[in-house]
C-alpha positions as a LaTeX table, in Angstrom:
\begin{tabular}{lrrr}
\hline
Residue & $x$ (\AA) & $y$ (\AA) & $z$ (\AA) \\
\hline
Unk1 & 0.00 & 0.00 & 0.00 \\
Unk2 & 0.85 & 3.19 & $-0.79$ \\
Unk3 & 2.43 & 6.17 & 1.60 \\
Unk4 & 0.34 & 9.01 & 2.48 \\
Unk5 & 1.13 & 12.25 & 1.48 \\
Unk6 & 0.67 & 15.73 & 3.17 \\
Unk7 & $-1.90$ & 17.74 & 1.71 \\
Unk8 & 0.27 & 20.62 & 1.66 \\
Unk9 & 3.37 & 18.65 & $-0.55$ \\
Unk10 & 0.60 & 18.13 & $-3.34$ \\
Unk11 & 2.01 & 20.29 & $-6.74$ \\
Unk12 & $-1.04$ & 23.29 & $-6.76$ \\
Unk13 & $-2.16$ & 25.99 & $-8.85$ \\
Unk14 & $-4.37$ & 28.92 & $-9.33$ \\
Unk15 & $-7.78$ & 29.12 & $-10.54$ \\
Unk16 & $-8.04$ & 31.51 & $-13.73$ \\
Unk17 & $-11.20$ & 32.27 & $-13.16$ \\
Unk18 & $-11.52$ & 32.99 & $-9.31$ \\
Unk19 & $-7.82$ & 33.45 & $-8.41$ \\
Unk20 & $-8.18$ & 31.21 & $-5.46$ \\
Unk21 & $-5.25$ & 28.25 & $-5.48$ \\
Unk22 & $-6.51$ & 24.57 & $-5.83$ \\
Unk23 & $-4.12$ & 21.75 & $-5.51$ \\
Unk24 & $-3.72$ & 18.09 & $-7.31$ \\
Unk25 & $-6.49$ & 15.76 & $-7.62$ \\
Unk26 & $-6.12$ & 12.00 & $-8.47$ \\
Unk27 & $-8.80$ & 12.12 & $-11.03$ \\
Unk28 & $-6.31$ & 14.79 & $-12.59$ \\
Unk29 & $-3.32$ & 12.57 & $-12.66$ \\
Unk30 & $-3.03$ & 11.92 & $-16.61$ \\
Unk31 & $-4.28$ & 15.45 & $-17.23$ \\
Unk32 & $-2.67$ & 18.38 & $-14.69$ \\
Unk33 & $-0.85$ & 20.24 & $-17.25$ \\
Unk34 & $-4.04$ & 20.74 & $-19.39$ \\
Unk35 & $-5.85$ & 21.53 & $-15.99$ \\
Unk36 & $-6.34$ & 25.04 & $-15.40$ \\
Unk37 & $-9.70$ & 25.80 & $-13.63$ \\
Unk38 & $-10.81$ & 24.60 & $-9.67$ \\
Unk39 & $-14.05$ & 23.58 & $-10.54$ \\
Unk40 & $-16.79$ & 23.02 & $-13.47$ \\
Unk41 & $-18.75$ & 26.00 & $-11.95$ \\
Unk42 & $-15.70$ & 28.09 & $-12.79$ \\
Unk43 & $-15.16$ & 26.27 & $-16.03$ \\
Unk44 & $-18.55$ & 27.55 & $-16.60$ \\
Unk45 & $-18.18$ & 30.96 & $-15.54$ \\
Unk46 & $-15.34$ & 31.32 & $-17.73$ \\
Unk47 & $-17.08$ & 30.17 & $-20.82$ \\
Unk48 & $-20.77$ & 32.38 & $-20.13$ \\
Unk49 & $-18.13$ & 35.37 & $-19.34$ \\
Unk50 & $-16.58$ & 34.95 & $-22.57$ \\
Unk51 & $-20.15$ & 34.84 & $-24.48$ \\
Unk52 & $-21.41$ & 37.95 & $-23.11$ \\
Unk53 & $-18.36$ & 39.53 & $-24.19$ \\
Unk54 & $-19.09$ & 38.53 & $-28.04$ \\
Unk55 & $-22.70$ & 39.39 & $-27.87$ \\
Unk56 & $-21.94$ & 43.03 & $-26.37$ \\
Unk57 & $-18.90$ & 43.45 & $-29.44$ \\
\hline
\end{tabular}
């Protein structure tokens, strides 16, 4: 079985959406480089944001 690790020596990041820092998931193993949002509301936010912007150009 397989060591525990401290939450705190997880690799982390920052949302780009709502700034806030998120750290490394297991589900996100295969995928962290590509990762760059904390959740799917802000994955969400981010795309709505970015269609209000084209309907108001």
């Amino acid at each position: 079985m397989a060591r525990m690790q401290r939450k705190s020596d997880l690799p982390m990041k920052t949302c780009a959406t709502c700034g806030r820092p998120f750290t490394w998931r297991r589900k996100w193993a295969r995928v962290w480089d590509e990762v760059r949002y904390c959740s799917d509301r802000c994955r969400g936010e981010r795309a709505r944001s970015a269609r209000k912007t084209d309907q108001n150009s």
